[in-house]
MMTF fields as JSON, N, C-alpha, C and O atoms, coordinates in Angstrom:
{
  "mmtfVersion": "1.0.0",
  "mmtfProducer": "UNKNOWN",
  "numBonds": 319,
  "numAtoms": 320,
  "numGroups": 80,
  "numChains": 1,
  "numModels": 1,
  "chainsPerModel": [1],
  "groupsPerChain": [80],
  "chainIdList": ["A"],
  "bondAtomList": [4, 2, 8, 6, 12, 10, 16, 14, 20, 18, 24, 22, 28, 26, 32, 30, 36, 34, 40, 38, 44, 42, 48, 46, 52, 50, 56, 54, 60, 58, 64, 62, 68, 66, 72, 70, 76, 74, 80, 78, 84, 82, 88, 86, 92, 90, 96, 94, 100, 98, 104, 102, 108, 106, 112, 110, 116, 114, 120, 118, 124, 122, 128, 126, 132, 130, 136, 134, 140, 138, 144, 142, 148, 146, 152, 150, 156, 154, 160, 158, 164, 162, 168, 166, 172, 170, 176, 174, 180, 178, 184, 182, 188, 186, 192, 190, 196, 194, 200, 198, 204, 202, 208, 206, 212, 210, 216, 214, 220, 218, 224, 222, 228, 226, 232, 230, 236, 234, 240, 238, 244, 242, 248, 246, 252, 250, 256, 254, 260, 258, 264, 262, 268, 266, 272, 270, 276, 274, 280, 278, 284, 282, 288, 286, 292, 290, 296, 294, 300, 298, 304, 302, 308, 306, 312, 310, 316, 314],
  "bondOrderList": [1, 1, 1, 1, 1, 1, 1, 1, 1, 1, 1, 1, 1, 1, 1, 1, 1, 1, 1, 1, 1, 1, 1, 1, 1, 1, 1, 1, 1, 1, 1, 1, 1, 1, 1, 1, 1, 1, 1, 1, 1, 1, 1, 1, 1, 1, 1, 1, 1, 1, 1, 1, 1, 1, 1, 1, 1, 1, 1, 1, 1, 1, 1, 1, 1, 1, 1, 1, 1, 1, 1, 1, 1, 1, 1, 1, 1, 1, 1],
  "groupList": [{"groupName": "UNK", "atomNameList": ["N", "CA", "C", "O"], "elementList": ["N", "C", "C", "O"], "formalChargeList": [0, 0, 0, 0], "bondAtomList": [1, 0, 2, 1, 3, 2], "bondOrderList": [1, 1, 2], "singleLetterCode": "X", "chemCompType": "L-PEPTIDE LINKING"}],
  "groupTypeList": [0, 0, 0, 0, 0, 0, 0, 0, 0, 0, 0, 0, 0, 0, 0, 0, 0, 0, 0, 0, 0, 0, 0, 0, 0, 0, 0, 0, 0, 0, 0, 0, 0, 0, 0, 0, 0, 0, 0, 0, 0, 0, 0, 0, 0, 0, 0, 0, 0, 0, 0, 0, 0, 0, 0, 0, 0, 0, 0, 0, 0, 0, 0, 0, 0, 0, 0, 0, 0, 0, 0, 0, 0, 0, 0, 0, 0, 0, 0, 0],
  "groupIdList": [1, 2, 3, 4, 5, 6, 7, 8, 9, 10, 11, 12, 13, 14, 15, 16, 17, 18, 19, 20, 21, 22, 23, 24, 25, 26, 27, 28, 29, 30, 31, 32, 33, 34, 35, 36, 37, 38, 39, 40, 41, 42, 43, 44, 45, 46, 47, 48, 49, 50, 51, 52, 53, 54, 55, 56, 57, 58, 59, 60, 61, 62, 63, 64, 65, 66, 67, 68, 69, 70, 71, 72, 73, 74, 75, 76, 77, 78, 79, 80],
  "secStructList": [7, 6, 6, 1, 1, 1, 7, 7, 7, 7, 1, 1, 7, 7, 1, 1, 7, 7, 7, 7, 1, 3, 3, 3, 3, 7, 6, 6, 6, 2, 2, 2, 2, 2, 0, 0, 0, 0, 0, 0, 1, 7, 6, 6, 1, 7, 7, 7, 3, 3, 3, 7, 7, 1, 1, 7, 3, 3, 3, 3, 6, 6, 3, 3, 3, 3, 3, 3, 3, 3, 6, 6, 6, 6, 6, 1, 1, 1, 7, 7],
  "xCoordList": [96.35, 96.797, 95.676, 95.587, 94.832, 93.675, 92.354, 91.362, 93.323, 92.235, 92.902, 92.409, 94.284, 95.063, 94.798, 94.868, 94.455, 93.916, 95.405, 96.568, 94.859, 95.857, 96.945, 98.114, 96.263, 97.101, 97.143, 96.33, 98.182, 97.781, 98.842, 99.991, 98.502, 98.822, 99.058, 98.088, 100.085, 100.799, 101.48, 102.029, 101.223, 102.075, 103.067, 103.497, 103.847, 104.775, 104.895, 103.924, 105.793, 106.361, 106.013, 106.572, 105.15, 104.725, 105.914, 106.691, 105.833, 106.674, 106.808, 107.849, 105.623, 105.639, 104.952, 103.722, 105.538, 104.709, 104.882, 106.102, 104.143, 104.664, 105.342, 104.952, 106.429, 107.232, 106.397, 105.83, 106.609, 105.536, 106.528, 107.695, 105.799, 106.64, 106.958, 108.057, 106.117, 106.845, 106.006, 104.904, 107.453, 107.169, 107.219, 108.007, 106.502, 106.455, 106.874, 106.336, 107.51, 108.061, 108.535, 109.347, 108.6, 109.191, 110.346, 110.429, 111.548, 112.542, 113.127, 114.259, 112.003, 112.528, 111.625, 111.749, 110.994, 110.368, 111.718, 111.931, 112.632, 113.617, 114.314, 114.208, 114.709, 115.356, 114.304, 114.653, 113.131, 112.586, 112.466, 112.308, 112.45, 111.568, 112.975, 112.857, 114.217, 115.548, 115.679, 116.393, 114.733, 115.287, 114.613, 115.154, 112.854, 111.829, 112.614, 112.972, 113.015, 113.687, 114.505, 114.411, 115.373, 116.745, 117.274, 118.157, 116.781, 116.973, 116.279, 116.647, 115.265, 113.737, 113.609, 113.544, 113.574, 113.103, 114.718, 115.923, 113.993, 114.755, 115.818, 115.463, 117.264, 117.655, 117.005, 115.967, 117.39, 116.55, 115.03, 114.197, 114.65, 113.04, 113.071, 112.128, 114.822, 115.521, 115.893, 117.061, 114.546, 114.835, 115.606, 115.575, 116.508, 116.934, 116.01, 115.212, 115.989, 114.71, 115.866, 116.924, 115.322, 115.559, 114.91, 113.725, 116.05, 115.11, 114.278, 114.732, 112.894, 111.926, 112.291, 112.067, 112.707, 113.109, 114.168, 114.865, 114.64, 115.597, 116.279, 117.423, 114.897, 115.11, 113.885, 112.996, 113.957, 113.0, 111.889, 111.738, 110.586, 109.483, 108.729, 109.13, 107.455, 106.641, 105.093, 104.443, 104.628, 103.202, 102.463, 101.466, 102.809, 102.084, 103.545, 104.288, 103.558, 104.425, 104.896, 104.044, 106.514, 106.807, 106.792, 107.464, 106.064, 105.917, 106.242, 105.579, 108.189, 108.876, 108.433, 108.357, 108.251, 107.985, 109.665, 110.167, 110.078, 111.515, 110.321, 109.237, 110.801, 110.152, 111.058, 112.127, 111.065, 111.201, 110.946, 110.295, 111.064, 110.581, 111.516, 112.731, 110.775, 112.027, 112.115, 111.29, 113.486, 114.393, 114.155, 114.775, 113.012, 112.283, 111.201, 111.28, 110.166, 109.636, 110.22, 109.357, 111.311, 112.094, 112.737, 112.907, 112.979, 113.17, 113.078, 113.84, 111.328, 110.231, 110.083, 109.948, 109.954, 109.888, 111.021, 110.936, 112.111, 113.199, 112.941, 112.187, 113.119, 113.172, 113.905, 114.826, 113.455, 114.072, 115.444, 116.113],
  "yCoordList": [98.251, 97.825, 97.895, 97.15, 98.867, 98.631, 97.221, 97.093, 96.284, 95.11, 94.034, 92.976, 94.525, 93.478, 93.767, 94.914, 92.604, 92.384, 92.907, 92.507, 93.623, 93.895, 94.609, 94.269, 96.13, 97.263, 98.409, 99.287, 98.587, 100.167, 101.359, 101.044, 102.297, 103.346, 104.639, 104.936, 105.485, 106.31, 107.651, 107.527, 108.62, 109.584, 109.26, 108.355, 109.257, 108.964, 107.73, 106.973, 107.467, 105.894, 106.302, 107.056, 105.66, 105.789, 105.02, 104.238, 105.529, 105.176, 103.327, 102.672, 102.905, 101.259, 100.924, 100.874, 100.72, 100.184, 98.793, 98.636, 97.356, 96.394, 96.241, 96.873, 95.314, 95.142, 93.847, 92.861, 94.339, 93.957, 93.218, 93.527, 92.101, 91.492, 92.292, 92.096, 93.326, 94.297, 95.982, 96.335, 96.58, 98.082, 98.873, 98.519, 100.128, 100.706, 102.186, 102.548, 102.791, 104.134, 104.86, 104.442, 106.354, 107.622, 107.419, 106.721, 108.323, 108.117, 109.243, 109.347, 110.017, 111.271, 110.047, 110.226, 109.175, 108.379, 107.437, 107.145, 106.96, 105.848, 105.925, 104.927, 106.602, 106.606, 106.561, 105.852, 106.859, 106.488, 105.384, 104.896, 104.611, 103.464, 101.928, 100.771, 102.775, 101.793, 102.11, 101.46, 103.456, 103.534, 102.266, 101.319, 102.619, 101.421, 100.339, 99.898, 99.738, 97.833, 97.928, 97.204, 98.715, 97.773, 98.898, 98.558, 100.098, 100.541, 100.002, 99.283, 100.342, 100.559, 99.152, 98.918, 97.778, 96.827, 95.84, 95.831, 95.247, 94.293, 93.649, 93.605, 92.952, 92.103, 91.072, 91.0, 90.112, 88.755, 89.33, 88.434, 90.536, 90.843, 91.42, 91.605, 91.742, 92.223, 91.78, 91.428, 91.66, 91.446, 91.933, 93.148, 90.972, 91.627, 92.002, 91.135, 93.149, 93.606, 93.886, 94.37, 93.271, 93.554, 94.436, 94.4, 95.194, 96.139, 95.39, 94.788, 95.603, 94.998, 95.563, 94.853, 96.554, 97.477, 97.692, 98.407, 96.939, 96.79, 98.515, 98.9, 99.178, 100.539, 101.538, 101.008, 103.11, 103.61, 103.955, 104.465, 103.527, 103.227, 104.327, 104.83, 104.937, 105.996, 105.66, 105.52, 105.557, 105.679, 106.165, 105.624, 107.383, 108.579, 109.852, 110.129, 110.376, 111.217, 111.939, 112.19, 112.281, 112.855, 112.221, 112.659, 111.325, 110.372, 108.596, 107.588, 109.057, 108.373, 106.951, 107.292, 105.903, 104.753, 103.608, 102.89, 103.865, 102.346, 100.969, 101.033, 100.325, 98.977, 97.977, 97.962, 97.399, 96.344, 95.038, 95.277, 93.896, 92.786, 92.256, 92.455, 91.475, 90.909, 89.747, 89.057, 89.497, 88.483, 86.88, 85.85, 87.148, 85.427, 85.439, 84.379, 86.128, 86.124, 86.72, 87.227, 86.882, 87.11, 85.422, 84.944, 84.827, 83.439, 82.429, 81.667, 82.632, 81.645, 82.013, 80.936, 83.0, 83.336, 83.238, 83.806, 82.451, 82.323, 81.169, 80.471, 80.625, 79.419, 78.276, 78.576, 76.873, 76.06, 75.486, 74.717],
  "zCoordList": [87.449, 88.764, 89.792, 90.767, 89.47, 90.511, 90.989, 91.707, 89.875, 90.046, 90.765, 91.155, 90.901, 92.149, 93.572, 94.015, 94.388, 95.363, 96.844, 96.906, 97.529, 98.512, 98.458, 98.641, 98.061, 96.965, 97.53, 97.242, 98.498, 99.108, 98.467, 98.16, 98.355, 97.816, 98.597, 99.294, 98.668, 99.984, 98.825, 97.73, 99.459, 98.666, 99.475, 98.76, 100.461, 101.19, 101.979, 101.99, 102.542, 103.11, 104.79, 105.588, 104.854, 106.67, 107.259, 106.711, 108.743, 109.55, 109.499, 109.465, 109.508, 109.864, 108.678, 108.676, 107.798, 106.759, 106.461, 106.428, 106.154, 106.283, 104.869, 103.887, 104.848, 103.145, 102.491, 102.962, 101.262, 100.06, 99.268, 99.024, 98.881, 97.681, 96.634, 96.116, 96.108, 94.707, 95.515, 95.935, 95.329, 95.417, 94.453, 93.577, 94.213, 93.27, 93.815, 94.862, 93.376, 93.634, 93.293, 92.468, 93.45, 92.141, 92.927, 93.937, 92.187, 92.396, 93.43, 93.902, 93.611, 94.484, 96.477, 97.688, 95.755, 97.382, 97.702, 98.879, 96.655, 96.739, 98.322, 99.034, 98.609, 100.117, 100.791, 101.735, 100.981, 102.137, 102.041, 103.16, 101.217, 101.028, 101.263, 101.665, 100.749, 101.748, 103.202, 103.966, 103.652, 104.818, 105.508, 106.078, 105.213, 105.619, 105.576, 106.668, 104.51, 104.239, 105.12, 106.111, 105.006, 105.811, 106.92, 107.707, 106.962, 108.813, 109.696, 110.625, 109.417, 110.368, 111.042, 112.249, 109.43, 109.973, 110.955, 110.702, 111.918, 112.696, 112.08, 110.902, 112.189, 111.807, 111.757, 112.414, 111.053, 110.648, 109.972, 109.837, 109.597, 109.173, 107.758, 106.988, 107.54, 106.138, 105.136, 104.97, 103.815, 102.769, 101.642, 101.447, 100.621, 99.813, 98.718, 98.36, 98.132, 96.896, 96.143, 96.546, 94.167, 93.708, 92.112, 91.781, 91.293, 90.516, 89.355, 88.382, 89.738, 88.604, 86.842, 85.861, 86.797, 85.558, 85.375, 86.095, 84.052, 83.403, 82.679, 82.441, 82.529, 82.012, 82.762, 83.427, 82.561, 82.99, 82.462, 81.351, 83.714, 83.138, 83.619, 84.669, 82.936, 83.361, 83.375, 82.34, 84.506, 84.387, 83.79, 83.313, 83.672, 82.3, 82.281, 83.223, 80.971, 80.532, 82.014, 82.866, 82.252, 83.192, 84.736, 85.67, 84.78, 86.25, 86.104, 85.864, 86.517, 86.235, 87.488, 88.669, 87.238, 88.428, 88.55, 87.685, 89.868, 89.886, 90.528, 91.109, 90.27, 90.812, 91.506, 90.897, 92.21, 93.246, 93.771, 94.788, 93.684, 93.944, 94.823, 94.815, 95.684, 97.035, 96.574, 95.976, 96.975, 96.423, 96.892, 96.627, 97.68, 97.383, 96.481, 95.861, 96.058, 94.727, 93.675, 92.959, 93.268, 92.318, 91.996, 90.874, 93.147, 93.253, 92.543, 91.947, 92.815, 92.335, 91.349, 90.769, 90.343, 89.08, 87.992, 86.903, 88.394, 87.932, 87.051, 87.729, 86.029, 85.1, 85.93, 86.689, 85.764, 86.606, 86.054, 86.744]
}
């Protein structure tokens, strides 16, 4: 993942963070990271995200990762 372009990385979810087409996150960050989407941001600025992982996935033994993709590039990746 470090060779994708425009990749920031947070032990925690800052106050203003802008939303990303795919999020990556442990499962103990999961609420902050709905609070970010859909409190924080404006009406009309609220995307729907949906779960990239069908099952649970681990970066390395013990460091469980949920994933996320918002529901207009989930879209476009759909078969026509």
């Amino acid at each position: 993942m470090r060779s994708f372009e425009d990749v920031q990385w947070w032990r925690s979810v800052p106050d203003k963070a802008a939303a990303a087409p795919v999020i990556l996150a442990t499962p103990d960050g999961e609420d902050a990271v709905a609070t970010l989407l859909y409190e924080r941001r404006p009406a009309g600025e609220r995307e729907l995200y949906m779960r990239l992982f069908d099952r649970a996935v681990e970066l390395r033994p013990g460091l469980e990762l949920r994933g996320y993709v918002s529901k207009s590039l989930w879209d476009k990746t759909e078969d026509p």
